[in-house]
C-alpha positions, -999 to 999 in steps of 0.1 A, spaced: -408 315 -583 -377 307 -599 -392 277 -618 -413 306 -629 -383 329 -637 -363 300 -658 -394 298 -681 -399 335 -688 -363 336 -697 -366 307 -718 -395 320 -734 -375 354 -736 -352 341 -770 -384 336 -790 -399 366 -779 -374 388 -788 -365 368 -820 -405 373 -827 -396 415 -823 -369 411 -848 -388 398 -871 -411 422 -869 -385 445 -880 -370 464 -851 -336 461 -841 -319 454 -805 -313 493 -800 -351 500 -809 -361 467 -786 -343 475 -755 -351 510 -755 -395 505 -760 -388 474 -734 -369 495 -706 -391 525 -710 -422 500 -710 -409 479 -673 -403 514 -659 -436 527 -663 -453 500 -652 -431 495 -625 -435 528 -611 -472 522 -617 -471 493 -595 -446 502 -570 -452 536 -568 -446 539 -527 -411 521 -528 -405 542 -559 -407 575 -538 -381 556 -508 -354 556 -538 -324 563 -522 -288 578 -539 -275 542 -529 -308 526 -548 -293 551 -580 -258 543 -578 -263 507 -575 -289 506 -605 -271 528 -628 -243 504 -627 -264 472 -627 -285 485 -655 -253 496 -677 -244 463 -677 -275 444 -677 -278 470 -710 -246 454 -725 -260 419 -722 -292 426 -733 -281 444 -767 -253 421 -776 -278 390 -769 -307 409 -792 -283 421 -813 -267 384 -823 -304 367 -830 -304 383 -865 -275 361 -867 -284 330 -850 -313 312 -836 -330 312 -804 -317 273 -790 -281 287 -800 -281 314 -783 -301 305 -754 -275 276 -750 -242 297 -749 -254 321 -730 -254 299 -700 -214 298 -702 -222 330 -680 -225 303 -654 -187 294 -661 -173 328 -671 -181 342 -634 -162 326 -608 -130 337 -633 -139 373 -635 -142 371 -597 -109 357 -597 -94 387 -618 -110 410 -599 -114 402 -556 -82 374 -564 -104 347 -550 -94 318 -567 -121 291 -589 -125 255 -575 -105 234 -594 -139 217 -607 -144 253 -627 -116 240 -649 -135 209 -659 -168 232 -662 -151 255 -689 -140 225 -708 -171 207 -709 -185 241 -722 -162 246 -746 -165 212 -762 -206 217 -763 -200 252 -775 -182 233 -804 -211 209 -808 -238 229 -812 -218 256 -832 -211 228 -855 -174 240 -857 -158 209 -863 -180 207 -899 -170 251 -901 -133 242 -900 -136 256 -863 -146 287 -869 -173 306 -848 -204 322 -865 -209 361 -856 -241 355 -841 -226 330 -818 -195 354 -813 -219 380 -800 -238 357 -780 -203 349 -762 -193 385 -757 -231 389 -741 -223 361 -720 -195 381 -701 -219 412 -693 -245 387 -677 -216 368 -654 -207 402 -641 -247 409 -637 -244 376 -614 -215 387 -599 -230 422 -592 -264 403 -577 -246 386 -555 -224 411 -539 -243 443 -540 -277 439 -550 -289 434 -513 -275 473 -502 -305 482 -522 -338 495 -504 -359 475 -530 -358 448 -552 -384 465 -575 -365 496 -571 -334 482 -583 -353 470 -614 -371 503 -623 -333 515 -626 -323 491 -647 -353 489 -668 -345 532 -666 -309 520 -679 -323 499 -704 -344 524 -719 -320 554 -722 -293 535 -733 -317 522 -756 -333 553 -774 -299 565 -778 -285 539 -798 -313 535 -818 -317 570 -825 -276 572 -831 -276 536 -858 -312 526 -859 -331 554 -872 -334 543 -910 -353 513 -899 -379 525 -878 -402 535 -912 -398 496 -917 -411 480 -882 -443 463 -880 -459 479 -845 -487 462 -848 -469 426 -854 -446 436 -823 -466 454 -796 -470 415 -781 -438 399 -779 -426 435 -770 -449 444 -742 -444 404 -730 -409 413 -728 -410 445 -710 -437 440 -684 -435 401 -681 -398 392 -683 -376 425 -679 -391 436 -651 -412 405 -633 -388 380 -637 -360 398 -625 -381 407 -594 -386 373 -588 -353 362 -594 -346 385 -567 -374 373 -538 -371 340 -549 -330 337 -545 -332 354 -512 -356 319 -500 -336 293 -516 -296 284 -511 -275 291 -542 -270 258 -554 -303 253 -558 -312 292 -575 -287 278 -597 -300 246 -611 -335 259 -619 -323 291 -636 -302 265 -655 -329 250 -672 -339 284 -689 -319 275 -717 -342 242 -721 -370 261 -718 -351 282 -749 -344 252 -769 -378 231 -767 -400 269 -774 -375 273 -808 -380 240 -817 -417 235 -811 -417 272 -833 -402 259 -858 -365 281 -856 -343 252 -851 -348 214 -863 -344 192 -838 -307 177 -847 -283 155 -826 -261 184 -824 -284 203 -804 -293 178 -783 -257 166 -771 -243 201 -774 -272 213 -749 -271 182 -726 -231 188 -725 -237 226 -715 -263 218 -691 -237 196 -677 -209 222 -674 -232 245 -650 -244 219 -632 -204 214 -623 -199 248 -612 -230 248 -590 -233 219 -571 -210 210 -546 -191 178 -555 -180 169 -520 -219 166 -507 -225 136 -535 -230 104 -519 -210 84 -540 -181 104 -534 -185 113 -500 -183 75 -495 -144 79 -517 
């Protein structure tokens, strides 16, 4: 399942880059892809949809807020950047999250996050290329950043409240409700000059592929899949989405295949593998 869910959210970048493209922008995109998931998810799961509970609309309210956030900022910054970029520094998530926790509950990072945040940091520069831009960030890959912050605190929110829910599926259906309100009001508030030039025929696919397949399904495995796996391991696999990402942009033709990418991505990879696994269970140093 969360093989599954790593390549649907690899897959997700081009989709949605596919979308803008097509001429619709990340208000316009999140709101037909939220309104999409939720009616097919109350299609679907229409009997857990009538055991919604005011716990089920709290906790999806706030988890759909700021799965909103992440989703418009991420959109948003692909008109600025391309899909390997901003599949790849989007996993920092990964590394921003034990540090909100920190700020927030006071539970302090392993000392092995440190060494996670610089590794990300110094593949962040890589694939940026900010050493050749005097070190200065792109606003596509600023966005990207800022997105990256909303989707630690979705991981954060998972983890500690996601399980007071009645439903998995429910859960989603709020988001996707979120999604889609939050949506059609910012594109109706910033967006409304350039619906006369969207291409609906050109994006019904990748749109409907991103409501039905990858908001809504693969959260809902992410979900049933984490609860049958430990964490370290949920971790890993969900890791390689941003492979998935890279080798979909490339084979598509939206980034070239450079060194940069390559040792930027490989050193990012790296980083989260850090922060998940636990150091102390390694052979080699168990043996120290």
């Amino acid at each position: 399942m969360l093989l599954l869910v790593a390549i649907l959210w690899g897959s997700s970048y081009v989709f949605a880059k596919l979308t803008i493209e097509a001429g619709m922008h990340s208000g316009l995109i999140n709101a037909c892809r939220g309104t999409m998931a939720v009616v097919a998810g109350i299609i679907i799961f229409f009997k857990d949809f009538k055991k919604m509970t005011w716990t089920d609309v709290k906790l999806g309210m706030v988890a759909g807020t700021i799965n909103f956030l992440g989703y418009f900022l991420q959109t948003d910054a692909l008109r600025f950047t391309t899909p390997a970029k901003n599949a790849f520094l989007t996993t920092l998530y990964v590394v921003i999250a034990p540090f909100i926790v920190w700020l927030i509950w006071r539970e302090h990072p392993e000392r092995k996050a440190y060494i996670s945040i610089v590794l990300s940091l110094i593949g962040m520069a890589i694939i940026t290329n900010v050493f050749a831009d005097g070190l200065s960030l792109q606003y596509g890959d600023f966005i990207t950043l800022v997105s990256a912050v909303f989707w630690a605190g979705q991981l954060i929110f998972f983890a500690k409240f996601a399980p007071q829910a009645s439903s998995p599926w429910v859960l989603i259906i709020m988001i996707g409700f979120c999604q889609g309100l939050f949506g059609w009001i910012a594109a109706l508030l910033f967006e409304r000059p350039t619906f006369a030039h969207v291409h609906w025929v050109q994006a019904l696919v990748p749109l409907a592929i991103l409501s039905i397949l990858i908001t809504f399904l693969a959260q809902g495995l992410q979900l049933i899949g984490q609860a049958h796996t430990d964490t370290t391991t949920a971790g890993l696999i969900l890791m390689l989405e941003s492979f998935f990402a890279s080798v979909m942009s490339v084979i598509l033709q939206y980034d070239p295949l450079t060194p940069q990418l390559i040792i930027g991505g490989i050193i990012l990879l790296l980083s989260n593998a850090i922060i998940q696994v636990d150091l102390r269970t390694l052979p080699f140093i168990k043996k120290q």
